[in-house]
N, C-alpha and C positions, 0 to 999 in steps of 0.2 A: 623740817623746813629749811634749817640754816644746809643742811648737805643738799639739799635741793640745788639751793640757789648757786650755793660751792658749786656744783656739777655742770649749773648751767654757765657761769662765769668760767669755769674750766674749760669747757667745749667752746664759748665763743673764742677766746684764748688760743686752741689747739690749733680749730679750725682756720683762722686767720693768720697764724704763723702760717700754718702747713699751705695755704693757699699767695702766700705772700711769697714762699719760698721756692712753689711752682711759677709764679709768673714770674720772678726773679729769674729763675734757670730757663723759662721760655723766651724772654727777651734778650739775655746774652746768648744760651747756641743756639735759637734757630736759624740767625743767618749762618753759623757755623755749620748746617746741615748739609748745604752745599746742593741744596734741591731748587726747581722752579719756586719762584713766589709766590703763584698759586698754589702750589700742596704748602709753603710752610704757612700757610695759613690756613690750610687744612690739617695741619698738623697740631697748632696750636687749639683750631677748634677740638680735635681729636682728645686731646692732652687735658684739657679744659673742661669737656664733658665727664672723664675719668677722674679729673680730682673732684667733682661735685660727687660722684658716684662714692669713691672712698670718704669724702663726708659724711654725705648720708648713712654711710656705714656705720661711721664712730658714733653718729646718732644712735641709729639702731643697738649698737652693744651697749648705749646705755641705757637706753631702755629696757632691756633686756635684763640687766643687772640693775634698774632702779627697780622693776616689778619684781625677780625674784628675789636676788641678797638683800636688796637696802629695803623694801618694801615702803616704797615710796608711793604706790598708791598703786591702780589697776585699770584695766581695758573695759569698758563696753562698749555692746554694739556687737560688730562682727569679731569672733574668736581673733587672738594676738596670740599662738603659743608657739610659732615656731621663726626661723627667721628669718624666711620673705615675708612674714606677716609683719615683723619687726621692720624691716627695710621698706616694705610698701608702705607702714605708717609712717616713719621716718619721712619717705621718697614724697608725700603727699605734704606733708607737713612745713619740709625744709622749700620744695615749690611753692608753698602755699596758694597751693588748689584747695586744703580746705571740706573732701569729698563729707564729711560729716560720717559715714561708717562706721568709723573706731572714735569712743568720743574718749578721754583720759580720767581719770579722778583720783583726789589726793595732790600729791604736790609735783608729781610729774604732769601737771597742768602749766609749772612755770617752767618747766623746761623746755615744755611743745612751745609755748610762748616764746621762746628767746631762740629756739631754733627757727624760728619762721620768719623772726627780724634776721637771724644772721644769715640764714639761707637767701632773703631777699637782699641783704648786702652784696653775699659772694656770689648772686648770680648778676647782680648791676655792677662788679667788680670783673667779671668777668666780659662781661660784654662790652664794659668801655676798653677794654685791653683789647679787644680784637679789632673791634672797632680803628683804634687806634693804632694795631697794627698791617689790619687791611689799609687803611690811608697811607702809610710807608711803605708798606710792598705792593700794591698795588699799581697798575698807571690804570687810570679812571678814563676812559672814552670822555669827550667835550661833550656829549649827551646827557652823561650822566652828572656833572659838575657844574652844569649853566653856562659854560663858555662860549658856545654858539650862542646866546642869547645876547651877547652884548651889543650894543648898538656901537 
């Protein structure tokens, strides 16, 4: 149990750095990219989508390494033994979509748990950054803003 928890406290940790340290570097060079406003915020979505993906990753290998070295508990439902099965469970999980298929048992149940709060952080972490950087690169049509509405 206690390495459990270790694993799962270690990954929100990992995870959070490494996603801290992307939008870090996406907010200093993208204007250094020297592109239209539009792609660099198609860029950042780009960039944004890809570190969610190598999250899900880091999930996956430890899942992968809680079922087989640490034997932290096991899969049912649908087969888990290779790893897209690992990264599809991961990929469902860190969305929390939640499809019910693979269900977990033993104590890699708190770690599905704690990836599904941090996946729902670093996708609401992610979307207030673009958000907020569509609003600076953008110019917004008066349509879109309310400003023809003014009396």
């Amino acid at each position: 149990m206690i390495l459990a928890v270790g694993l799962a406290f270690a990954l929100v940790a990992v995870t959070f750095a490494f996603h801290y340290r992307v939008l870090l570097w996406l907010g200093t060079n993208t204007p250094k990219l020297n592109l239209p406003t539009h792609t660099q915020v198609l860029v950042i979505v780009v960039v944004l989508f890809l570190t969610h993906i190598v999250e899900i990753g880091i999930y996956a290998v430890t899942y992968s390494l809680s079922v087989s070295s640490f034997e932290l508990g096991t899969f049912r439902g649908s087969p888990v033994t290779d790893a897209m099965s690992y990264l599809y469970y991961s990929g469902v999980v860190y969305t929390t979509l939640g499809l019910g298929d693979i269900q977990p048992e033993g104590h890699i149940r708190f770690i599905t748990a704690m990836e599904a709060l941090n996946g729902f952080l670093l996708i609401t972490w992610s979307a207030s950054f673009t958000f907020l950087a569509m609003g600076r690169l953008w110019t917004w049509d008066s349509s879109c803003t309310g400003l023809n509405n003014r009396q």
